[in-house]
Jmol script that loads the backbone (N, CA, C; Angstrom):
load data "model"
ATOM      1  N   UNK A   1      -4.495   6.836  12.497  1.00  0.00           N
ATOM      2  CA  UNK A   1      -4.047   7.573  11.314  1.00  0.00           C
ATOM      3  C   UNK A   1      -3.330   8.839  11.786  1.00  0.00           C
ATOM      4  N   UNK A   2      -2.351   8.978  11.429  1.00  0.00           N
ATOM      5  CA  UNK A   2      -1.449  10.488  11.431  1.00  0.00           C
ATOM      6  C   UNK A   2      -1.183  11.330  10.645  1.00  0.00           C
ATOM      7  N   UNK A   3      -1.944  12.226  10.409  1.00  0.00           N
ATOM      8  CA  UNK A   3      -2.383  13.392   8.645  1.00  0.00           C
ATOM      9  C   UNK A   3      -0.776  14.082   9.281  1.00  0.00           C
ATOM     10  N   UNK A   4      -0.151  13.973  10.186  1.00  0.00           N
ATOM     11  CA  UNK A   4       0.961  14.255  10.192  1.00  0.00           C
ATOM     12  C   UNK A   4       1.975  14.145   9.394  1.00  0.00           C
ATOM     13  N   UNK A   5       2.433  12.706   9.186  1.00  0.00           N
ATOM     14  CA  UNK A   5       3.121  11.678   8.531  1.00  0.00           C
ATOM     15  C   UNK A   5       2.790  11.702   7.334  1.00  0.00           C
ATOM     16  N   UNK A   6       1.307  11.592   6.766  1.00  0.00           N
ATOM     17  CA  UNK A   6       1.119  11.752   5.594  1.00  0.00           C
ATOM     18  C   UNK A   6       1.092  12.939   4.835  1.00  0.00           C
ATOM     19  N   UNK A   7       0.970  14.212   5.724  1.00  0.00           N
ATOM     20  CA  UNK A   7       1.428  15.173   4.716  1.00  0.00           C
ATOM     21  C   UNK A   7       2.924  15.604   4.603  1.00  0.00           C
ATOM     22  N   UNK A   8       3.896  15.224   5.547  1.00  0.00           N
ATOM     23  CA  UNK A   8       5.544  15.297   5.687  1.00  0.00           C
ATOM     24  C   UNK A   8       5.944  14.295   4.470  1.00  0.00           C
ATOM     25  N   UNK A   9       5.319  13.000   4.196  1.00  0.00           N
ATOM     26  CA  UNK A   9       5.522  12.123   3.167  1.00  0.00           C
ATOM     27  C   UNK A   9       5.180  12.655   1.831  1.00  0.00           C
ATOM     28  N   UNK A  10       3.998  13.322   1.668  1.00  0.00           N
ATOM     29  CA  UNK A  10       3.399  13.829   0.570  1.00  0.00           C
ATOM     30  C   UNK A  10       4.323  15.306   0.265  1.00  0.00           C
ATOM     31  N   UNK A  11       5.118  15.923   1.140  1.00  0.00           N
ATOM     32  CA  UNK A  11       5.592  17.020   1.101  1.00  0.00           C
ATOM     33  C   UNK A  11       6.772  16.715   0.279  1.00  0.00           C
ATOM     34  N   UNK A  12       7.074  15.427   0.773  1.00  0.00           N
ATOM     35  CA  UNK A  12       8.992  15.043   0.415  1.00  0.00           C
ATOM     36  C   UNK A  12       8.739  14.516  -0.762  1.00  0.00           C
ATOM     37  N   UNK A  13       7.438  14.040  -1.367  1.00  0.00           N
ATOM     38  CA  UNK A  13       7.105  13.347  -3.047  1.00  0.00           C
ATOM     39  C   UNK A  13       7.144  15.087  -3.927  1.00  0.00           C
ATOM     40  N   UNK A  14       6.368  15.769  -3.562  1.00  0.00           N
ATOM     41  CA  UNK A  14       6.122  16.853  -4.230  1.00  0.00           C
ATOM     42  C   UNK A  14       7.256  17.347  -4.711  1.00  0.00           C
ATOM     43  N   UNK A  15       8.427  17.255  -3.002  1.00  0.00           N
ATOM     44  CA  UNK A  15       9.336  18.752  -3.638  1.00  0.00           C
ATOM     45  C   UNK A  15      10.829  17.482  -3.803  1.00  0.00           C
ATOM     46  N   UNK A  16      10.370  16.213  -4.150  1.00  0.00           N
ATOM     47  CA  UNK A  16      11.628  16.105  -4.345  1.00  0.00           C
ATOM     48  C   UNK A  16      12.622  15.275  -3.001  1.00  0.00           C
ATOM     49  N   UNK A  17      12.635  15.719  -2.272  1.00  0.00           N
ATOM     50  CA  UNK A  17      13.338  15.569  -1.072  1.00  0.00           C
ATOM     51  C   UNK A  17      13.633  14.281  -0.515  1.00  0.00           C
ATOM     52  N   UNK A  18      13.992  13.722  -1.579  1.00  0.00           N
ATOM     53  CA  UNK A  18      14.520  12.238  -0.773  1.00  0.00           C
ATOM     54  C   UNK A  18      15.879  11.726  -2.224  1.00  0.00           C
ATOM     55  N   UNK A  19      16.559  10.978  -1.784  1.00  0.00           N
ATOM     56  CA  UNK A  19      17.554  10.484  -2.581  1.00  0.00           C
ATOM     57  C   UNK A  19      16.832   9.414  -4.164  1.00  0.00           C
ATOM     58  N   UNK A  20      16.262   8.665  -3.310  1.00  0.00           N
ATOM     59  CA  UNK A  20      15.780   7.618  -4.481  1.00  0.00           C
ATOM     60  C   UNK A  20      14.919   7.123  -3.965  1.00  0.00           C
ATOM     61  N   UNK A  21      14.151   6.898  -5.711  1.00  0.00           N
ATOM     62  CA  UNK A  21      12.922   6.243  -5.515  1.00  0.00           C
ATOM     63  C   UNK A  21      12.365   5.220  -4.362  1.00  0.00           C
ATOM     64  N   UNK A  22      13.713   4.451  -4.314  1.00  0.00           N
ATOM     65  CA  UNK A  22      13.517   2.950  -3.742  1.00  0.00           C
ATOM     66  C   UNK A  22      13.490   3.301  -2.047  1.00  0.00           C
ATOM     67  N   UNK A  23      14.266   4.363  -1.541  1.00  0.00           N
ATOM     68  CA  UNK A  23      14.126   4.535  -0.577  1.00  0.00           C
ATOM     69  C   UNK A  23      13.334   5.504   0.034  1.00  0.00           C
ATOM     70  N   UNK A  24      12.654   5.969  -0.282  1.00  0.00           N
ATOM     71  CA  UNK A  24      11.262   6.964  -0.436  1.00  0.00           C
ATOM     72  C   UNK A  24      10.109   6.055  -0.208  1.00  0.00           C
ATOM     73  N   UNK A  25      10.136   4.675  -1.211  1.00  0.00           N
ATOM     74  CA  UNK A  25       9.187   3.821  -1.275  1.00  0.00           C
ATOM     75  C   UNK A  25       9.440   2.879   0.059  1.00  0.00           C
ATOM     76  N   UNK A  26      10.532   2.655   0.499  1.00  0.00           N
ATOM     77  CA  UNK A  26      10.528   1.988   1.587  1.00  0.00           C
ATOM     78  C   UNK A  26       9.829   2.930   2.279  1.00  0.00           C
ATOM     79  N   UNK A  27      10.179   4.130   2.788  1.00  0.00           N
ATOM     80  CA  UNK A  27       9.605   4.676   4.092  1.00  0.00           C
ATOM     81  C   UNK A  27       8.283   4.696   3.479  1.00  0.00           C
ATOM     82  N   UNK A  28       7.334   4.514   3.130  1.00  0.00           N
ATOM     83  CA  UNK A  28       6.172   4.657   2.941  1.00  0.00           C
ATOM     84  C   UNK A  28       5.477   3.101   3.510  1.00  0.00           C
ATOM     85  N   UNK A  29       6.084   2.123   2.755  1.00  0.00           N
ATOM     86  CA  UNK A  29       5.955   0.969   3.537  1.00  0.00           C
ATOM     87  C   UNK A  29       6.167   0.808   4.800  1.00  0.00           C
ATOM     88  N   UNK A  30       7.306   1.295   5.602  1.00  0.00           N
ATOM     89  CA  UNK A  30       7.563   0.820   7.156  1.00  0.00           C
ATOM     90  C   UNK A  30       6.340   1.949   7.689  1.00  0.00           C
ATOM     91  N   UNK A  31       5.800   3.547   6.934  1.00  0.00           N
ATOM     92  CA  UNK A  31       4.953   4.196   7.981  1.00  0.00           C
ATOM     93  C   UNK A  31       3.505   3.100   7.793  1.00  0.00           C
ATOM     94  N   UNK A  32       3.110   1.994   6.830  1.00  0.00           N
ATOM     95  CA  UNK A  32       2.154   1.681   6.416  1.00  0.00           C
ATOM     96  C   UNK A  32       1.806   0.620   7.324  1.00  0.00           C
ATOM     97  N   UNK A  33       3.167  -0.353   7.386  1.00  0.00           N
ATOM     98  CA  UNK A  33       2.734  -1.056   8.617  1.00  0.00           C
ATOM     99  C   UNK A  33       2.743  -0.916   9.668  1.00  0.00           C
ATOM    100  N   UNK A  34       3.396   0.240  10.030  1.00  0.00           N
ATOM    101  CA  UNK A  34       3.109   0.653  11.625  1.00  0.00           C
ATOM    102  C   UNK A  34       2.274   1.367  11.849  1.00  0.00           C
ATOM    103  N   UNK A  35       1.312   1.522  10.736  1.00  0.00           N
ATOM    104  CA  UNK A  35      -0.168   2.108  11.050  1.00  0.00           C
ATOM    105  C   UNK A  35       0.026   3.116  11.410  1.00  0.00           C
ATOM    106  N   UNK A  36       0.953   4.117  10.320  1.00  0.00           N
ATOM    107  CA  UNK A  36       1.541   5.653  10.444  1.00  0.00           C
ATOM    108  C   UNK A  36       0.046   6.132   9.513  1.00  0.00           C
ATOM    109  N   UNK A  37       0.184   5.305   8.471  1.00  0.00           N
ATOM    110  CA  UNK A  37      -0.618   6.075   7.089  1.00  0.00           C
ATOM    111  C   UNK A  37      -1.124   4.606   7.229  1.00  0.00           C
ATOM    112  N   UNK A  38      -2.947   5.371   6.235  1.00  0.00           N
ATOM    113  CA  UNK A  38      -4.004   3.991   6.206  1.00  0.00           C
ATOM    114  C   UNK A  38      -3.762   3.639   4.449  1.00  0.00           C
ATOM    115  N   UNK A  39      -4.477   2.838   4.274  1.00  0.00           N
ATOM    116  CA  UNK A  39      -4.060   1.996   2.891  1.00  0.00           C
ATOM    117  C   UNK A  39      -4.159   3.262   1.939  1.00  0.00           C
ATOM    118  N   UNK A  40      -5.583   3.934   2.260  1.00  0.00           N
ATOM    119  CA  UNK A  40      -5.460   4.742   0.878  1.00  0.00           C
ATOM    120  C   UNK A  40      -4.959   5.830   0.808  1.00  0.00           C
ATOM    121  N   UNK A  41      -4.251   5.987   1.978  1.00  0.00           N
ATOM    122  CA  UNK A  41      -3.233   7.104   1.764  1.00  0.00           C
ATOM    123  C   UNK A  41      -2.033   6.720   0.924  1.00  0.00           C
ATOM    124  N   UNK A  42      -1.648   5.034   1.648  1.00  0.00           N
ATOM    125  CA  UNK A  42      -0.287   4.924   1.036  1.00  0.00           C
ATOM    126  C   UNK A  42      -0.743   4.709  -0.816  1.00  0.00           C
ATOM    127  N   UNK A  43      -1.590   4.022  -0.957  1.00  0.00           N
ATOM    128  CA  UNK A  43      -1.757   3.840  -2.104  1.00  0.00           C
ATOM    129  C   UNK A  43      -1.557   5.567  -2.969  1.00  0.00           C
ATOM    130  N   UNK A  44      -1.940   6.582  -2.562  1.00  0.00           N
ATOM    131  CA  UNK A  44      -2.207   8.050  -3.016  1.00  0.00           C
ATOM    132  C   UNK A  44      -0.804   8.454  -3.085  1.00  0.00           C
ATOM    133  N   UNK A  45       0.433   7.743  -2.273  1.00  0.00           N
ATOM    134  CA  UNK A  45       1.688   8.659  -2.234  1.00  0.00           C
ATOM    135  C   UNK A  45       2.350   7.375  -2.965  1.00  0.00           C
ATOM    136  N   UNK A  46       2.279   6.084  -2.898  1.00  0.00           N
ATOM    137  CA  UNK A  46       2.557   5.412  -4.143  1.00  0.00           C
ATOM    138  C   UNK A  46       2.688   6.174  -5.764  1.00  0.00           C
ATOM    139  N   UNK A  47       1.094   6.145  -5.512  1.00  0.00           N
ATOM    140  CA  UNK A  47       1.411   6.515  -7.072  1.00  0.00           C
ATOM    141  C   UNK A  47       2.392   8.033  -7.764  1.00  0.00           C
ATOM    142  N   UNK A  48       1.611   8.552  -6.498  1.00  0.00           N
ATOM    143  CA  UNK A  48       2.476  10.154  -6.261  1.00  0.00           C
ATOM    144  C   UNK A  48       4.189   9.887  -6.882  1.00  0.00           C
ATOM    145  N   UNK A  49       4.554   8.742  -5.816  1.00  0.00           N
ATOM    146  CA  UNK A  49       5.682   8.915  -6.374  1.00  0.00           C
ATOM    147  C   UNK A  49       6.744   8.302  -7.597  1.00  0.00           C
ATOM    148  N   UNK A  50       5.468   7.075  -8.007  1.00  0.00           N
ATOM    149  CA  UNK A  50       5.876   6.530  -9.287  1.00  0.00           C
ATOM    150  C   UNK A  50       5.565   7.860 -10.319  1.00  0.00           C
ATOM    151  N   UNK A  51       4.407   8.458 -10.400  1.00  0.00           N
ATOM    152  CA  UNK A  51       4.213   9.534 -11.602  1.00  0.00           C
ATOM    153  C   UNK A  51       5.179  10.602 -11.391  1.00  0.00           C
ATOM    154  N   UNK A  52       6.006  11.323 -10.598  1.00  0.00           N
ATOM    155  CA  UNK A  52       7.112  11.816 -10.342  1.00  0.00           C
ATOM    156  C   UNK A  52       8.220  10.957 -10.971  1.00  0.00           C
ATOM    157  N   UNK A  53       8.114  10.125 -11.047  1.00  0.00           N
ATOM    158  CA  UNK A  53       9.710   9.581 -12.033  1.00  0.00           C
ATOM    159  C   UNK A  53       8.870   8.851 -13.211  1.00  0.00           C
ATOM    160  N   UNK A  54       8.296   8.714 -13.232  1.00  0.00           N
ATOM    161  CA  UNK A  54       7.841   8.771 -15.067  1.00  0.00           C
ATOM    162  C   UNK A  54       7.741   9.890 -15.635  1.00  0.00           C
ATOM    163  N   UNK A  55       7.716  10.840 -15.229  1.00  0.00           N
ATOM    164  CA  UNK A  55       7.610  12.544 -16.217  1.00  0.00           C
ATOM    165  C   UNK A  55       8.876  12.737 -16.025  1.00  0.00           C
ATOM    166  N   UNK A  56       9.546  12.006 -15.381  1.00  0.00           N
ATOM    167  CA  UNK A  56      10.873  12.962 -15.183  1.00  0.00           C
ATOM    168  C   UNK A  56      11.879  12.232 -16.565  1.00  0.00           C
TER     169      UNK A  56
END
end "model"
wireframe off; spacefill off
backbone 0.3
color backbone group
């Protein structure tokens, strides 16, 4: 596990910092299978970043 990765990921959901959804959601997947981030992290920045574009 790398609290590295997952808080640089969780940083870029918060403030925004990525182009689009879809490619935000990819990098979360490629850190998931390379055993960057553990399930329930990714699951935590998943949702993170679906509820970020539903309020929006």
């Amino acid at each position: 596990m790398n609290m590295i990765t997952y808080k640089g990921c969780k940083t870029k959901i918060e403030k925004n910092m990525y182009e689009m959804q879809e490619e935000m959601q990819t990098m979360l997947d490629v850190f998931y299978m390379g055993g960057r981030i553990t399930q329930d992290q990714y699951e935590e920045l998943t949702v993170l970043l679906t509820a970020n574009h539903e309020a929006a």
